[in-house]
N, C-alpha and C positions, 0 to 999 in steps of 0.2 A: 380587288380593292378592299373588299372587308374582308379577307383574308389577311391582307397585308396589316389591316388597322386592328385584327385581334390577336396578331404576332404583335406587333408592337405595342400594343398596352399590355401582352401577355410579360412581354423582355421590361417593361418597366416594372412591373406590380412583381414579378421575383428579384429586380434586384431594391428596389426595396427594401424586401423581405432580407435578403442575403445581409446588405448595409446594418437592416437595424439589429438582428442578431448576433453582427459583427461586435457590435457597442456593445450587447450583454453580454456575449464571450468575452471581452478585457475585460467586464466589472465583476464576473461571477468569481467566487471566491475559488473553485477546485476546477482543473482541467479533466482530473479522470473521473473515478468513479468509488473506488476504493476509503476517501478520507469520509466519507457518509457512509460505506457499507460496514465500516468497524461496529456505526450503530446497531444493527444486526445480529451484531455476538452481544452489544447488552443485555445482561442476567442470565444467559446462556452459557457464554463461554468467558475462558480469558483468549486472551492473543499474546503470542510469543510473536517478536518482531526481530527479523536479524539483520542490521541493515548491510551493505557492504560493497563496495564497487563492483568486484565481477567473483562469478565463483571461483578462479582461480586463486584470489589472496589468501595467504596464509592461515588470517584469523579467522575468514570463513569457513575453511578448509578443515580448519581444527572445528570448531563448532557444529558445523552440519557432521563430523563424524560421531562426538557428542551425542549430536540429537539421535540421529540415524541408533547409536544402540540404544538409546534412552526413552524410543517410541509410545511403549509403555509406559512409562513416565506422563508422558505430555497427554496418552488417553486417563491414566487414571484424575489428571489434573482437568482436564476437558477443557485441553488449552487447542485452541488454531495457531496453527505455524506459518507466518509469513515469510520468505527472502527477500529481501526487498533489494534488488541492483540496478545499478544504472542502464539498463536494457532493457529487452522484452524478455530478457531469461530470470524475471523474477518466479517465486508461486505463492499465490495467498490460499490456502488451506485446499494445497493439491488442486487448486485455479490458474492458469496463466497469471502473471499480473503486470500488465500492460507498464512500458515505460512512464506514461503519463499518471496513470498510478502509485507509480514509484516516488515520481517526484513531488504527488499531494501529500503521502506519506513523510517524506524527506522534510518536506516544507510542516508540517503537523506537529511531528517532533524532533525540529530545529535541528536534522542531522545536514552537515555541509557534504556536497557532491563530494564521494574518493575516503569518507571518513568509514568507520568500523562501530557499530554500537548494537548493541543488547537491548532491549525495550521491549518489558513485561505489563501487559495493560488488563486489570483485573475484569469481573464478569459488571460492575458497573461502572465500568469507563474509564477507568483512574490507574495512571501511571504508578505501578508498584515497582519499579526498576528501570535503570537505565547504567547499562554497564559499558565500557569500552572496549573491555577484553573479552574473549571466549570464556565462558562460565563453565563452569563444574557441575553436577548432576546436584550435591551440595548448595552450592551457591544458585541454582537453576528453583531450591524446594525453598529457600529464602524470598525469592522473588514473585513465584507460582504458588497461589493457594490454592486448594483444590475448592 
């Protein structure tokens, strides 16, 4: 009998718990993790962001080749490199970066699911580019200050 009576106050007081966490998960403002940890590169780094539906689209395709010989580049800039795609095949600075992730990033800077965008965010926070095309190593030193 008290057995039975501290399973069942036990199954109420977690779901509770479950219900009222329910209500802060719909009002909290980020699902992942990622739109707070940008804070982290402030004064540190900049962030290159590349957003793009999957890696196989064209313009991703041209850009991560871009990046890929321009590596040098993005260290002497002391930039982190994001992918940002619609899946779990993103990477935020050689990190997994979670779908959920993706889409606080997506939602941050107003990119819609399936678009292509460029987005360079300096070492204190602030949007120094946002491009739609694949950038040029040129156009990349415009956006990137070291």
């Amino acid at each position: 009998m008290i057995r039975r009576t501290f399973w069942v106050v036990g199954i109420g007081i977690l779901s509770l718990f479950i219900f009222s966490n329910l209500g802060e998960a719909k009002n909290s403002k980020a699902i992942g993790t990622y739109e707070y940890n940008l804070k982290k590169y402030r004064g540190k780094q900049n962030v290159l962001l590349v957003f793009a539906p999957t890696k196989k689209t064209a313009e991703f395709q041209q850009q991560a080749e871009i990046l890929k010989e321009q590596f040098k580049f993005l260290k002497e800039r002391n930039s982190a490199l994001f992918y940002v795609l619609v899946s779990d095949d993103g990477r935020a600075d050689n990190l997994k970066l979670r779908d959920l992730d993706a889409k606080d990033l997506r939602k941050q800077f107003g990119v819609k699911e399936g678009s292509f965008l460029v987005v360079a965010v300096d070492k204190n926070g602030k949007t120094t580019g946002k491009k739609t095309t694949p950038q040029t190593l040129e156009e990349l030193k415009k956006i990137l200050k070291p």
